[in-house]
C-alpha positions in Angstrom: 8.4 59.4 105.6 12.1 59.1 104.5 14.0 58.1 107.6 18.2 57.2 108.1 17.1 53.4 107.6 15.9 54.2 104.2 18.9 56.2 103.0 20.9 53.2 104.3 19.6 50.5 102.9 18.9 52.8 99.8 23.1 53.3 99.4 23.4 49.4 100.5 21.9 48.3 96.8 23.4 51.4 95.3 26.7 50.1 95.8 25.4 46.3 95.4 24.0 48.0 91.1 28.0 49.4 91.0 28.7 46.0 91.0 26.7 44.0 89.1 26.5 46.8 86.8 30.5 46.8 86.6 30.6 50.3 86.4 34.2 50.5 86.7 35.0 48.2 83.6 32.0 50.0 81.8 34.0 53.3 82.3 37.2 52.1 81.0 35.5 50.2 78.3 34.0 53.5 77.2 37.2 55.0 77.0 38.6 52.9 74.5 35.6 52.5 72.6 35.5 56.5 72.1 39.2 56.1 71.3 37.8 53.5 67.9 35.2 55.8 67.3 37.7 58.5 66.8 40.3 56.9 64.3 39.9 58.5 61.2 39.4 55.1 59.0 36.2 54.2 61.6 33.6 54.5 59.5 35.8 52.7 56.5 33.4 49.5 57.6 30.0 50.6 58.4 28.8 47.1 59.9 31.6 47.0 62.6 31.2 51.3 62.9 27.2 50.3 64.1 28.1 47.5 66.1 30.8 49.7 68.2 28.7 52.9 68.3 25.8 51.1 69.6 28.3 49.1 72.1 29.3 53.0 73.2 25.9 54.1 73.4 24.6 51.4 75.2 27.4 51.5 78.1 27.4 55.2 78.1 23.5 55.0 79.4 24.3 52.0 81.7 26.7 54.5 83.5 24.6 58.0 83.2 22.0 56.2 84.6 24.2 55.3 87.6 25.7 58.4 87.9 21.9 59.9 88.1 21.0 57.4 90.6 24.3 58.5 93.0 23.0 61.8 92.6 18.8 61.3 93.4 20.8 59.5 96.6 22.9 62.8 97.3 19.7 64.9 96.7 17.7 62.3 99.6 20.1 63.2 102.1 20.2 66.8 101.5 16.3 66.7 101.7 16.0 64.9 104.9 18.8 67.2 106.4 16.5 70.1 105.4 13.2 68.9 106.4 13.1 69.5 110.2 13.4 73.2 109.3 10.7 73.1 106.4 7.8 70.2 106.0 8.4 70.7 102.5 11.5 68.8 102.4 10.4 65.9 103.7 7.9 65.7 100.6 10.5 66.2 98.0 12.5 63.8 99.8 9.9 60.8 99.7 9.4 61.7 95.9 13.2 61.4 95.1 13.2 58.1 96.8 10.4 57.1 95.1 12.2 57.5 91.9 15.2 56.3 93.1 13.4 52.9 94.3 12.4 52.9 90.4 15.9 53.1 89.3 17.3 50.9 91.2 14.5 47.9 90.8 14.9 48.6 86.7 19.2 48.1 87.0 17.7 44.8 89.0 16.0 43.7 86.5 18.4 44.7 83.6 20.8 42.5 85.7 19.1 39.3 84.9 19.6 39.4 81.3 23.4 38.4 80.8 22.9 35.9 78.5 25.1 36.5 75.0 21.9 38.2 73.0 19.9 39.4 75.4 20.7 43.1 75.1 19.5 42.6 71.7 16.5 42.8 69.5 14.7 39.4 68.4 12.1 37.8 66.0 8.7 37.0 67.3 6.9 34.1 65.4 3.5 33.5 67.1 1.5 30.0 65.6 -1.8 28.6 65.8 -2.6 25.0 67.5 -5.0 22.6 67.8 -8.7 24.9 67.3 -8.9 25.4 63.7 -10.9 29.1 62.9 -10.6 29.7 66.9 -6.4 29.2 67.3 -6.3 31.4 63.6 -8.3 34.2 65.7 -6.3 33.8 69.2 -2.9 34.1 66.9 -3.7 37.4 65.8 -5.0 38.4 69.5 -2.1 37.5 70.7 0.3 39.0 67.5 -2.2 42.3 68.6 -1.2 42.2 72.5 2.6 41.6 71.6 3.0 44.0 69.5 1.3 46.9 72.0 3.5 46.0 74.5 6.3 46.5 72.4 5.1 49.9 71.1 4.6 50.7 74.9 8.0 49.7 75.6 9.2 52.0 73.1 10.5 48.9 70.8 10.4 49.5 67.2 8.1 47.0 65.3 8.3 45.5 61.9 6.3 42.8 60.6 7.6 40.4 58.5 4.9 38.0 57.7 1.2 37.4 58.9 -0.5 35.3 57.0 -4.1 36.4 56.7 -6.9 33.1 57.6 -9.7 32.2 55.2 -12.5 33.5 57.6 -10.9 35.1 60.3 -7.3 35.6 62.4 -4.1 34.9 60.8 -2.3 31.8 59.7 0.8 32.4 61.6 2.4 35.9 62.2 6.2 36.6 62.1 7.3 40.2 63.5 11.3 41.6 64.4 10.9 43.6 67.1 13.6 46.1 67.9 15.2 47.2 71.3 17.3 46.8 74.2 16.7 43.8 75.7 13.9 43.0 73.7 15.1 39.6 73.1 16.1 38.8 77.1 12.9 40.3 78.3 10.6 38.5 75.6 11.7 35.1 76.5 9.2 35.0 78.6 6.9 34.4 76.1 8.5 31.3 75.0 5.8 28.2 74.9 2.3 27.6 74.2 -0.5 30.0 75.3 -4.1 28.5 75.9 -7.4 30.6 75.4 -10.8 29.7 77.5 -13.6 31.3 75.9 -16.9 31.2 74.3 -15.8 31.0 70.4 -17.7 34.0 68.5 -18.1 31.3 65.4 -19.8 28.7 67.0 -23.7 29.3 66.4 -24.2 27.8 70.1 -21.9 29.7 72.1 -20.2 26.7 73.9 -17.2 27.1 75.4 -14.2 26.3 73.1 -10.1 25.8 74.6 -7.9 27.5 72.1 -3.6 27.1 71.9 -0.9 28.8 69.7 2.8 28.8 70.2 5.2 31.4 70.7 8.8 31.1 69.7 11.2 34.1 70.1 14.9 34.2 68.3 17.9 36.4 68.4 18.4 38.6 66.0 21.8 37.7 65.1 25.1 40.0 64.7 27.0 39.8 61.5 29.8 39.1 63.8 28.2 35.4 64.3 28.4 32.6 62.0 26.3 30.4 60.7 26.9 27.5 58.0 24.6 28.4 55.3 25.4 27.4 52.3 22.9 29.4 49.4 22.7 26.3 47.4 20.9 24.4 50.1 17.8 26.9 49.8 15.4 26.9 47.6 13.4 30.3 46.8 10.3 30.6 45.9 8.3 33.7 45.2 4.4 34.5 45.3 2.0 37.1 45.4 1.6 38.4 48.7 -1.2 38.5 50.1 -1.6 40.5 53.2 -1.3 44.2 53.7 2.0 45.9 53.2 3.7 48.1 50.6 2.7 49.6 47.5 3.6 46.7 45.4 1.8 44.2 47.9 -0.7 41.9 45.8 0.0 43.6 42.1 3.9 41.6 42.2 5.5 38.5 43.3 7.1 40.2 45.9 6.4 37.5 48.8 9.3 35.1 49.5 9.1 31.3 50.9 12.6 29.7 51.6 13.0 26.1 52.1 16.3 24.9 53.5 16.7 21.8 52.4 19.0 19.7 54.5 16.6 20.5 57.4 13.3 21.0 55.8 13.2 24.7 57.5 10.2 26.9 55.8 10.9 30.7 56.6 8.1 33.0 54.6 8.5 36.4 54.3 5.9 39.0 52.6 5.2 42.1 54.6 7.9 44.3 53.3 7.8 46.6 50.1 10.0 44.6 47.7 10.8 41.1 47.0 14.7 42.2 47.7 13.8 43.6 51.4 11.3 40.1 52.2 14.6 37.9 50.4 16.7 39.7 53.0 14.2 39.1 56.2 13.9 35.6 55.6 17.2 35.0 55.3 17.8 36.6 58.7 14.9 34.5 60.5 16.7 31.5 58.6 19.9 32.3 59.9 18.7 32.5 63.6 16.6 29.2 63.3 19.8 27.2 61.9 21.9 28.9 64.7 19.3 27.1 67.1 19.7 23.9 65.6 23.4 24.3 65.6 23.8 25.4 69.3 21.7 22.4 69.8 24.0 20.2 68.1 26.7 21.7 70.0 26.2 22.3 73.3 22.5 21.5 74.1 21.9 25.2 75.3 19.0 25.5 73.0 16.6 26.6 76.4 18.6 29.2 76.6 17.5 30.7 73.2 14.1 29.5 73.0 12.8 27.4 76.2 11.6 23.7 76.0 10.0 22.8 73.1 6.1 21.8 73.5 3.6 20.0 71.5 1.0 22.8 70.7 -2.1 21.8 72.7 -3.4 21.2 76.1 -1.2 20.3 79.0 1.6 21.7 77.7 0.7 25.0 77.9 2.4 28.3 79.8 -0.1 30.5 80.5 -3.9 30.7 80.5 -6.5 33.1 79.8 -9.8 32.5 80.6 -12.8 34.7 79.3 -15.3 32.5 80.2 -16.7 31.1 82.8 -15.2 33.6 84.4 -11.8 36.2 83.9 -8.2 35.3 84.7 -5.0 35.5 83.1 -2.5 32.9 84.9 1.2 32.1 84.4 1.9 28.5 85.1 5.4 28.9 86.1 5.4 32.3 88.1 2.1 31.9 89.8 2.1 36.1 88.5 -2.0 36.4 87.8 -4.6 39.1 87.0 -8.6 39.2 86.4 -8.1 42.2 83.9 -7.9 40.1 80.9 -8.7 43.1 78.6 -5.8 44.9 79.9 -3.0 42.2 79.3 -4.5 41.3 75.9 -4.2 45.2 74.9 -0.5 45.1 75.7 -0.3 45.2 79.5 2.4 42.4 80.1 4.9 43.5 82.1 3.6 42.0 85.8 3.8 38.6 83.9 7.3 39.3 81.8 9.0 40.5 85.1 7.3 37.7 87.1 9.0 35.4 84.9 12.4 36.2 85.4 12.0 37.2 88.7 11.2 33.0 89.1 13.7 32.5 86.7 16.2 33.9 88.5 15.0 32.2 92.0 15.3 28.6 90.5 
């Protein structure tokens, strides 16, 4: 039952999410953003329109969602006032703490991504390892669970390239996913994942020890610039040939992009037209030279990406094992489960929260 000790120490981090929230500068940065919004010559750049409208629309949430918090908090203490006089009360009042519980853990959480792009969408590039057929196979599992947690999250999805394997699995898969903090909640994922399990193409059924890597990039703004000069990348184009669009496998509509000076290979084939895969690769080309830039720079490459592994055993993240028996572990967080099936069909949010939650504590 909600008591006074609850509604106090559910006002104590109320106040404590005003500040890390910065509600006050969010309300006066609102203002003059819907001041921009409303000059007449606004929409005269489109790019810089987007960028401010989402800006507005991002900070006018951050501060409804306070404002409905203060006022589940109001509706508490009306409830518990009410509930000598009628049972009732006291239920709507533990149910309106219960939410507000939810709220406040979820402006928690949103408070540990501060970095510069982790409000942002990002670019998911999952590869196989050491395994042959098996790491092929545990890429696409693990393309499959990322992408149903993403869908569950509400995040839009869009594939750029997955690479289809001669017998089974994928070559390498290369998704943009799209959402707040898709980017700052995903870096979790950053490292190599190892698979226990009996392989389904060995005749004998042994036991087989799987990897693949998983790298996860900003989607940049137009705002940021990188030095890439066109004349430094070669294109190629080729017959795509996984699913996608009409024109997929009838037109050279799949694009490959060398860069050059660094040797970087961006591939791009799941969209309709050669001009829209052209335009994706550049953007996953443009966020891998940032990383080598920032590395260059300021050595703050971790914060983009993690530390980078060799892709095979001992360097690995997280484990899951199907065999001997079930258990899907987090090396860093210590976060585990025995419902493997559920976290391979998308159910990753105990270990993505885990993560930062450690994160955070280091």
């Amino acid at each position: 039952m909600t008591d006074l000790k609850d509604i106090q120490e559910l006002s104590r981090r109320l106040e404590a999410a005003r500040e890390y929230l910065h509600i006050q500068e969010a309300t006066e940065r609102l203002v003059e953003l819907d001041k921009e919004c409303s000059k007449p010559d606004f929409w005269n750049d489109s790019d810089r329109a987007q960028a401010i409208s989402k800006q507005a629309s991002d900070t006018r949430s951050t501060i409804q969602a306070f404002n409905t918090a203060c006022s589940v908090l109001e509706d508490i203490r009306t409830a518990c006032d009410l509930a000598d006089e009628d049972p009732d009360f006291a239920e709507e009042a533990e149910a309106a703490r219960n939410r507000l519980v939810a709220m406040l853990d979820q402006f928690e959480i949103e408070s540990w991504f501060d970095g510069r792009f982790d409000e942002g969408s990002c670019i998911v590039t999952v590869n196989p390892g050491s395994g042959g057929l098996e790491a092929q196979d545990w890429t696409e599992m693990l393309f499959n669970m990322y992408s149903r947690y993403a869908e569950e999250k509400g995040w839009d999805v869009k594939v750029l390239d997955a690479q289809p394997g001669e017998v089974i699995g994928i070559e390498r898969a290369s998704f943009q996913v799209d959402g707040r903090f898709a980017y700052g909640m995903l870096r979790s994922e950053i490292g190599v994942h190892r698979l226990v399990r009996i392989s389904p193409t060995d005749d004998k059924k042994r036991r087989h020890t799987t990897f693949a890597s998983v790298e996860v990039m900003p989607v940049l703004p137009d705002d940021i610039e990188v030095d890439l000069n066109p004349a430094d990348v070669r294109v190629d184009v080729y017959r795509s040939s996984g699913p996608g669009g009409q024109c997929v496998n009838t037109t050279d509509s799949a694009v490959r992009l060398t860069h050059m000076p660094t040797g970087l290979v961006v591939t791009c084939q799941n969209q309709k037209s050669q001009l829209q895969n052209k335009d994706a690769a550049f953007r996953v080309l443009k966020a891998k030279l940032y990383e080598l830039e920032e590395r260059k720079r300021q050595q703050e490459i971790a914060e983009l990406r993690g530390e980078k592994m060799e892709n095979s055993f001992g360097s690995q993240i997280r484990n899951y094992v199907l065999y001997p028996y079930q258990l899907v572990k987090d090396l860093r967080s210590g976060v585990e489960t025995g419902n493997v099936d559920a976290v391979l069909g998308g159910e990753l949010e105990e270990f993505v929260i885990g993560y930062h939650r450690w994160r955070v504590s280091q």
